[in-house]
C-alpha positions in Angstrom: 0.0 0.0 0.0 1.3 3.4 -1.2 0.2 7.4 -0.7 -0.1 7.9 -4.3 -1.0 11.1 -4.4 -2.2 14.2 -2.2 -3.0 17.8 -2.7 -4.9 20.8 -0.8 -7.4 23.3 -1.8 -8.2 26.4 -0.1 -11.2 29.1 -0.2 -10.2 32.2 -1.9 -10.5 34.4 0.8 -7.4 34.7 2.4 -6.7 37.0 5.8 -3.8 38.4 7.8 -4.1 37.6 11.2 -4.6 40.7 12.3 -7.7 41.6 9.9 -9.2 38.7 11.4 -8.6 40.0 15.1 -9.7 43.6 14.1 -12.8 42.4 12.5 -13.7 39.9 15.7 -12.8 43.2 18.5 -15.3 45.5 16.6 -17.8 42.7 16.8 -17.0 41.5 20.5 -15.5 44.3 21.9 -18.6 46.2 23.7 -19.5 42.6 25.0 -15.9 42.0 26.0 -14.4 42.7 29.9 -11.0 43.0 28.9 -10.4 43.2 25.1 -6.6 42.8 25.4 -7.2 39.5 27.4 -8.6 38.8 23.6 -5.6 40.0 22.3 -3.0 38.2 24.2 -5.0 34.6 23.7 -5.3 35.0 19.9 -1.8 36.6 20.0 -0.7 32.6 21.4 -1.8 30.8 18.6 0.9 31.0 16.6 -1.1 31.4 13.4 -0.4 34.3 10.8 -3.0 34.2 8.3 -6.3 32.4 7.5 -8.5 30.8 4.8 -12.5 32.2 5.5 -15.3 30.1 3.3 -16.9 33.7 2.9 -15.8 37.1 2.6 -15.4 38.4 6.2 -18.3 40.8 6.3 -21.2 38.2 5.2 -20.4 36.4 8.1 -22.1 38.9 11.0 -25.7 38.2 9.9 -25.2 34.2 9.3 -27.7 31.7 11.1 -26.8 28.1 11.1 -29.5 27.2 8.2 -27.7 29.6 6.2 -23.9 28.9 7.6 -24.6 25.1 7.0 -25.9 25.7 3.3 -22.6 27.9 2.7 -20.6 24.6 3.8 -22.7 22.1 1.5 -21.9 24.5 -1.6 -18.2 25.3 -0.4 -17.4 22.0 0.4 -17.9 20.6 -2.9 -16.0 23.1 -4.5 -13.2 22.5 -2.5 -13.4 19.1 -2.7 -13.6 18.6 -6.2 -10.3 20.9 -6.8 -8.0 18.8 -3.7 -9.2 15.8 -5.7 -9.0 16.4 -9.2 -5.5 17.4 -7.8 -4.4 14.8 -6.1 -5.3 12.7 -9.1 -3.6 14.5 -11.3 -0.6 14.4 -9.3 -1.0 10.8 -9.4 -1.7 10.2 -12.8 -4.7 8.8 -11.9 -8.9 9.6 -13.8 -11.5 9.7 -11.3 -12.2 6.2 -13.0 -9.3 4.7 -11.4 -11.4 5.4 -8.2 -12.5 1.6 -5.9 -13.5 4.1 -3.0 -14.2 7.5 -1.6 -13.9 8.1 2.5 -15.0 11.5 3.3 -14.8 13.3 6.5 -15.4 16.3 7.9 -16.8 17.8 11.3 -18.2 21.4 10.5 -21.3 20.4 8.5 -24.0 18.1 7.7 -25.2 17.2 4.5 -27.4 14.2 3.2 -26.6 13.3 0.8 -23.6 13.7 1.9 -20.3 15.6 0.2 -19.0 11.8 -1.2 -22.4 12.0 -3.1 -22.6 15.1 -4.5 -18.9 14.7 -5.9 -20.1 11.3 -7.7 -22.3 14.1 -9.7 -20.1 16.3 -10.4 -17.3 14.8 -10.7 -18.4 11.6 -13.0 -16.9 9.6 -10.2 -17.5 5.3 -11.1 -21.4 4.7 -10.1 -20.4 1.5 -8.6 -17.5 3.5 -6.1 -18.1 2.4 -2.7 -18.9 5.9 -0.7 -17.9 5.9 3.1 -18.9 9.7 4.8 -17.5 9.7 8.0 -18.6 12.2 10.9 -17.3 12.5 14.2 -13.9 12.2 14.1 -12.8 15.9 14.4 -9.2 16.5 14.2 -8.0 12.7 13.8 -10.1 12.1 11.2 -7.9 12.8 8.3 -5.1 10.0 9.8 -8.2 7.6 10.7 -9.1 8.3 6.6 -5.8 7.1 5.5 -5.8 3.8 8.0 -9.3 3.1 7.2 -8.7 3.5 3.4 -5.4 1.8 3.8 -7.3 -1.5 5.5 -9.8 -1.4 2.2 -7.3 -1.4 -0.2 -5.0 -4.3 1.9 -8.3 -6.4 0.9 -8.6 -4.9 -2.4 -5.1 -4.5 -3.4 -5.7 -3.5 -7.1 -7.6 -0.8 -6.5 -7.1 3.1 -5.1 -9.2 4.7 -2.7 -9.6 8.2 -2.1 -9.9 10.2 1.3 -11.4 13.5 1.3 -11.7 16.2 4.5 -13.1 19.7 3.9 -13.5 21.8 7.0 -14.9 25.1 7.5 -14.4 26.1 10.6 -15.4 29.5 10.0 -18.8 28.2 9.3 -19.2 27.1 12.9 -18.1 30.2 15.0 -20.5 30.9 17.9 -20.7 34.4 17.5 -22.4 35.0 21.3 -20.4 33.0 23.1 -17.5 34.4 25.0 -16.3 31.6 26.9 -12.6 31.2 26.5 -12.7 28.1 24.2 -15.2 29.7 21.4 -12.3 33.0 21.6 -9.2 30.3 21.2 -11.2 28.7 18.6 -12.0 32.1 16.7 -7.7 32.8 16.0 -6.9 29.1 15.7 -8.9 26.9 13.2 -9.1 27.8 9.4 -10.9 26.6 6.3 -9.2 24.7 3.8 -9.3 21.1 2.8 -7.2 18.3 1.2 -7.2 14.8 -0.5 -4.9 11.9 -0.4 -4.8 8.8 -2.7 -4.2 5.4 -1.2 -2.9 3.0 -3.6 -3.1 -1.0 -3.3 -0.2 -3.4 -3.6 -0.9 -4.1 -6.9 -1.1 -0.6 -8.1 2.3 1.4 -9.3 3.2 4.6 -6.9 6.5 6.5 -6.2 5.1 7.6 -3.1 5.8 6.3 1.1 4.6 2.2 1.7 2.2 2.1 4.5 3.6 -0.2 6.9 0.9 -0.1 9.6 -1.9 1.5 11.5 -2.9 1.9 15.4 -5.9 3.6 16.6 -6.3 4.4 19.9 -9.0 4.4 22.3 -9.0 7.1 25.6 -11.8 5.5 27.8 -14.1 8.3 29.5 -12.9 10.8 27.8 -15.7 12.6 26.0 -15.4 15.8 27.2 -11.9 16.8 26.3 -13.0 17.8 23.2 -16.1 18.0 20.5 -18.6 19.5 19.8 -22.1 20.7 22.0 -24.7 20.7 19.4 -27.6 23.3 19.6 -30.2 25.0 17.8 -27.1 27.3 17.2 -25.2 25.2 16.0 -21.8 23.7 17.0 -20.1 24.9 19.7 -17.2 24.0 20.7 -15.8 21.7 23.5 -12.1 22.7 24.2 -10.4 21.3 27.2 -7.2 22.4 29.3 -7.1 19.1 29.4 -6.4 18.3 25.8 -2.3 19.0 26.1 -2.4 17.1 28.6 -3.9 13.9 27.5 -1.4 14.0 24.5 1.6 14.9 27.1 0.6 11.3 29.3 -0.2 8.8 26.6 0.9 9.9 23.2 4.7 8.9 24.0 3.6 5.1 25.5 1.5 4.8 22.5 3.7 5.7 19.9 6.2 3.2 21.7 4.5 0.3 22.0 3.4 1.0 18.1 6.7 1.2 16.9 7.7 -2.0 19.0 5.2 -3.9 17.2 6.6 -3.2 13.8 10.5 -3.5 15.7 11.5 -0.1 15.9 11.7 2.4 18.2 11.2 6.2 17.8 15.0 6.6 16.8 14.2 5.2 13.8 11.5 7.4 12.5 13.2 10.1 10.4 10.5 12.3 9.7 7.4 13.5 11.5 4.0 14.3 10.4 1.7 15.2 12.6 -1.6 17.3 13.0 -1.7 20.8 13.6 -3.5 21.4 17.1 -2.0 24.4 17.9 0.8 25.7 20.0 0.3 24.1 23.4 -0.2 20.9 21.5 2.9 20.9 19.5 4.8 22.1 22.4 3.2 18.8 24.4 4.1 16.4 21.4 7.3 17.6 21.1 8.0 17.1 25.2 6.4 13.6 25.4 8.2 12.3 22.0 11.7 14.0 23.1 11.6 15.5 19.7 14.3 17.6 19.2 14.0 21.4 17.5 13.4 21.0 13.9 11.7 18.1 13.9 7.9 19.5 13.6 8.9 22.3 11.6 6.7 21.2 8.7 3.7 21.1 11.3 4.7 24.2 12.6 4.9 25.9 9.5 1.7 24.6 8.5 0.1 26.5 11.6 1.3 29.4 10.9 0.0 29.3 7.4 -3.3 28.2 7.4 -4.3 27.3 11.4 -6.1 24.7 12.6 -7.9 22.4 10.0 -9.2 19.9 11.9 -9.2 16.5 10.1 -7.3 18.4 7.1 -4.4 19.8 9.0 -2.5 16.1 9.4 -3.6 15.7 5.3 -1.4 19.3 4.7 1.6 18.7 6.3 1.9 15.2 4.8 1.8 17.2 1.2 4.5 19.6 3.0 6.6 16.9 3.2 6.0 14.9 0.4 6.1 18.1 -1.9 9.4 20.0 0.1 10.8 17.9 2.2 10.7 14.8 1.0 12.8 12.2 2.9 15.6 10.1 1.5 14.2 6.6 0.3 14.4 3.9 3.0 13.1 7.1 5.8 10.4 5.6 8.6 7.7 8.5 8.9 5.3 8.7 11.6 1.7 10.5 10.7 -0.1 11.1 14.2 -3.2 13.0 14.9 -5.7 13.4 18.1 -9.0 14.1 18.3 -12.6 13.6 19.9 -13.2 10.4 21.8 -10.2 11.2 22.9 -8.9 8.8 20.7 -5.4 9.0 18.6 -4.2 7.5 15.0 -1.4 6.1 14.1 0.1 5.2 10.6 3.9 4.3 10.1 5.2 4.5 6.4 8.3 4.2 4.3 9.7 6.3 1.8 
């Protein structure tokens, strides 16, 4: 099994930082206590400009009917150019297509996105659609496990994982609770789409050697989503550095032992995008030394947060800029809702 391909797509309307903070003060500020306390959280995030599904000033007036709708009609766009992308990349035809995982956590749509696409896109009628919601943040690594376990049963065929997330499309825009104001500077819009090929199927691109996924029993409320007749709001716990800083390290370990390596071995790093305190953690709990999340780093700067397609872009960071010497071990990691984490070792 091979990454045969993987490319991103992003909404058109792109903002400094700063815009974004100017625009969010003039709309919270009379609300706010202390408008620098704002200032200095947003300031942390360690993000420098954003992707919006909308131009910034169509956002004030926005219900969740209308927000949602916005997503079903962005998201297909977006979709449609990360895969035509990735398969061109790949020198694939939507025909070469055996299946289609899509995931995403910032809208609803049935049918869902996968659908849609079939239409547009003159995807195979007999492609095997798998939407997936829930997964938040990890969803983009459980995509590529998942696709990689259908294509290790079907080995001549390529399957297709898909996330779009617009995160902008979900912003609360009464609730001042510390999490919903992280939230506002951190997660972007974008999306991204990543070809699995089987072992019968030519690709210059990393082997898939195995997957884990990871279970965090009575965890639910580290992170998610509380679901209203507003909307999604979001869960973010203090906690959530934490939980990577006690188990990601033991996990990662007894992974790699399985496979007989150890995390010496891996030579590159691909991991999602959670934001500063989470990087920090990940870097602590793996011993990682400076350097070695720069392409996730530079990622969040970028682009933010984006969800279950951050892990997607920094894999096409590094296999389009920093590609690692043949024979390289990689590690692709995300976290997300559950808590749960995902795993997938691969070879270049």
């Amino acid at each position: 099994m091979t990454i045969a391909g993987v490319a991103s797509a992003f909404p058109q309307h792109r903002y400094d930082q700063r815009v974004l903070l100017s625009a969010l003060q003039r709309h919270w500020g009379p609300k706010l206590d202390n408008p620098v306390f704002m200032e200095r959280l947003q300031a942390r995030v360690g993000v420098e400009s954003r992707h919006l599904a909308l131009p910034i000033e169509e956002y004030y007036t926005l219900n969740w009917t209308q927000a949602n709708n916005h997503w079903i009609e962005v998201a297909q766009d977006l979709g449609q150019k990360a895969l035509c992308c990735a398969l061109s990349r790949a020198g694939l035809a939507p025909s070469d297509l055996g299946a289609l995982f899509f995931v995403s956590i910032t809208g609803i749509s049935s049918p869902s996105i996968d659908a849609r696409l079939v239409n547009r896109m003159g995807l195979p009628v007999n492609i095997k659609r798998v939407p997936i919601f829930g997964l938040g943040c990890v969803a983009g690594a459980a995509g590529i496990a998942r696709a990689s376990d259908y294509v290790l049963a079907y080995p001549k065929q390529v399957a297709a994982v898909l996330s779009v997330e617009l995160c902008s499309l979900t912003l609360q825009q009464d609730d001042l609770s510390i999490a919903n104001v992280i939230s506002s500077g951190l997660f972007g819009d974008g999306a991204a789409a990543v070809l699995v090929a089987g072992a019968e199927r030519e690709s210059t691109g990393p082997e898939i050697l195995a997957t884990r996924s990871v279970f965090y029993p009575n965890s639910e409320h580290v992170m998610g989503w509380d679901i209203s007749e507003k909307g999604f709001r979001i869960v973010l716990s203090r906690e959530v550095p934490e939980v990577v800083h006690d188990h990601l390290a033991s996990d990662v370990d007894a992974f790699l032992e399985e496979q007989g390596l150890a995390r010496a071995d891996i030579g590159s790093w691909i991991l999602h995008t959670g934001g500063p305190r989470v990087l920090e953690a990940t870097a602590t709990a793996l011993e990682l030394k400076d350097g070695e999340l720069s392409a996730s780093w530079d990622c969040l700067r970028r682009t933010g947060n984006l969800s279950s397609a951050s892990v997607l872009v920094v894999l096409e960071e590094v296999m389009l800029k920093r590609r690692p010497p043949a024979g390289t071990f990689s590690l692709l990691a995300a976290m997300g809702p559950g808590f749960c984490s995902e795993l997938v070792l691969m070879r270049w």
